[in-house]
C-alpha positions as CSV (number, residue, x, y, z in Angstrom):
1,X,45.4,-8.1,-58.3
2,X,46.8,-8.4,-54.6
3,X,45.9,-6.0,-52.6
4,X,48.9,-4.6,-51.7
5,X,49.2,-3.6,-55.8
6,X,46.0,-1.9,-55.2
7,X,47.1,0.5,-52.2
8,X,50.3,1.1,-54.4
9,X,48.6,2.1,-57.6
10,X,46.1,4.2,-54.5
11,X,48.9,6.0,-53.9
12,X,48.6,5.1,-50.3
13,X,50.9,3.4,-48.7
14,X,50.5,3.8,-45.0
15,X,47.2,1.6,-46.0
16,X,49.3,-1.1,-47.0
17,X,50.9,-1.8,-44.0
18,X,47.5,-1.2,-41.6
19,X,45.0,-3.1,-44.1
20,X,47.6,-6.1,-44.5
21,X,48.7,-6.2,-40.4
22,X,44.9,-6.1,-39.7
23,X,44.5,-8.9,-42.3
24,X,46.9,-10.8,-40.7
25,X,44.9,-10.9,-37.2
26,X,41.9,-12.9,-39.4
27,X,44.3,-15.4,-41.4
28,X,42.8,-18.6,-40.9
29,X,39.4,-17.7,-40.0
30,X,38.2,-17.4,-43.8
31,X,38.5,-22.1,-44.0
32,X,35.0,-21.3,-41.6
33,X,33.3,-18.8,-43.8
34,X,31.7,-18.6,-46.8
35,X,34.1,-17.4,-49.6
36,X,32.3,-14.5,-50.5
37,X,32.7,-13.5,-46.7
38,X,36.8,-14.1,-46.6
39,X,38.4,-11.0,-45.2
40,X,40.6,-11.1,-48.3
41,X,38.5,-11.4,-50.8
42,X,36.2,-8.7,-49.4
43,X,39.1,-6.3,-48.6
44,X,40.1,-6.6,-52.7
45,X,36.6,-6.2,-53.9
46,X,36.1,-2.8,-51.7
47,X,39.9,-1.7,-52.8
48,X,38.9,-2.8,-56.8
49,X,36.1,-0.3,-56.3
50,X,38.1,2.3,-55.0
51,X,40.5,1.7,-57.9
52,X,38.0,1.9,-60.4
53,X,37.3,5.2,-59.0
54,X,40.7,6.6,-58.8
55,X,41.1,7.3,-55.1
56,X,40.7,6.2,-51.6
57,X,38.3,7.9,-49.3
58,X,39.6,9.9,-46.5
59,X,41.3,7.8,-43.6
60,X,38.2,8.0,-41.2
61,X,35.4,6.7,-44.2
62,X,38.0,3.8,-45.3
63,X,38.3,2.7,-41.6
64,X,34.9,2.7,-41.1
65,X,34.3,0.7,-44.8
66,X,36.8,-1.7,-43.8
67,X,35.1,-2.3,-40.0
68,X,32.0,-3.1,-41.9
69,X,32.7,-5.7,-43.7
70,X,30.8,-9.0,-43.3
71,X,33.6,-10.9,-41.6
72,X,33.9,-8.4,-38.8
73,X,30.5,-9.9,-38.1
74,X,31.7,-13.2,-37.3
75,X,32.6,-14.5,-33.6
76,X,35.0,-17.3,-32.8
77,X,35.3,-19.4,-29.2
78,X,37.0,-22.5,-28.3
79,X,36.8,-23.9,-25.2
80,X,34.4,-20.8,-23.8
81,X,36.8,-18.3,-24.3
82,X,36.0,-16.0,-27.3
83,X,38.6,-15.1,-29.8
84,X,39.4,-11.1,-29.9
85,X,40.7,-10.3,-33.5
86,X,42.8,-6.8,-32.5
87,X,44.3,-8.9,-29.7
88,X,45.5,-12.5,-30.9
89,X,45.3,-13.4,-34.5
90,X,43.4,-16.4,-35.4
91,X,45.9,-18.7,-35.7
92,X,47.1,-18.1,-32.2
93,X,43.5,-18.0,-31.0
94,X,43.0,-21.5,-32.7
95,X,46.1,-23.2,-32.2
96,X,45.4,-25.5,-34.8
97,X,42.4,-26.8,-33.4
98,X,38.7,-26.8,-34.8
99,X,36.7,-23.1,-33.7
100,X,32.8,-22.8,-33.3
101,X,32.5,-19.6,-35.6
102,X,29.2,-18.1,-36.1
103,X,27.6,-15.0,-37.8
104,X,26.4,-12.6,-35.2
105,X,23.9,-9.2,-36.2
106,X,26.7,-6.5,-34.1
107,X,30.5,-6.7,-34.6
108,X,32.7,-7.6,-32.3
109,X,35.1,-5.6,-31.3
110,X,32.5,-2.8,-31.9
111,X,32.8,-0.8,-35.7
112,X,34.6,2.1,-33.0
113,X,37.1,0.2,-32.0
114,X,37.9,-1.6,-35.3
115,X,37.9,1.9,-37.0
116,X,40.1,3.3,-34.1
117,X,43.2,0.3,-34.2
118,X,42.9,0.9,-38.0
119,X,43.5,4.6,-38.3
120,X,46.5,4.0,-35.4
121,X,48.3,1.5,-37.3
122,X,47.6,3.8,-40.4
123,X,48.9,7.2,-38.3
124,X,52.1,4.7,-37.1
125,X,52.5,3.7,-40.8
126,X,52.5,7.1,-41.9
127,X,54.8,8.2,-39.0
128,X,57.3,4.9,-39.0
129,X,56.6,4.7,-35.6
């Protein structure tokens, strides 16, 4: 199931359009992790769970779910300058070339400021601004 089908049988559509644009910053960036680690995959399993339960959390506890998961743990540079996912997707950041990405113990951006783009794109969503 895509995870757009999950937000929809969720009920919440404003999601869809935050969860997949944030998505869309990390595409590309899952042919260096480990596949249990790829943003999509891990985005689906937290989204299955919420299906299996029959509702998403309030909009502040699934921004700060989604900023926790494992690949917001993972920093990216090429050629000293280090990628910054809520600024330049990936695939801009990469250009095509090979990345050093490594696993780092904090996230970067922080877990605020992941959870804070997140519930904007969700309130601009919601707003159709």
């Amino acid at each position: 199931m895509t995870i757009a089908l999950f937000l929809d049988g969720l009920t919440e559509p404003a999601w869809r359009t935050a969860i997949l644009q944030w998505l869309a910053q990390y595409e590309g960036l899952e042919r260096y992790l480990w596949q249990d680690d790829d943003p999509v995959v891990q985005v689906q399993n937290l989204l299955a769970r919420y299906a299996d339960e029959g509702h998403l959390p309030d909009a502040e506890q699934l921004a700060t779910e989604l900023s926790e998961l494992p690949h917001c743990y993972y920093k990216a540079s090429r050629n000293g300058v280090r990628w910054d996912p809520l600024s330049q997707t990936f695939a801009d950041f990469s250009q095509g070339e090979i990345v050093d990405v490594w696993s780092w113990p904090h996230p970067e951006p922080t877990t605020e400021a992941v959870q804070s783009w997140l519930l904007l794109k969700f309130c601009q969503a919601q707003t159709g601004s």
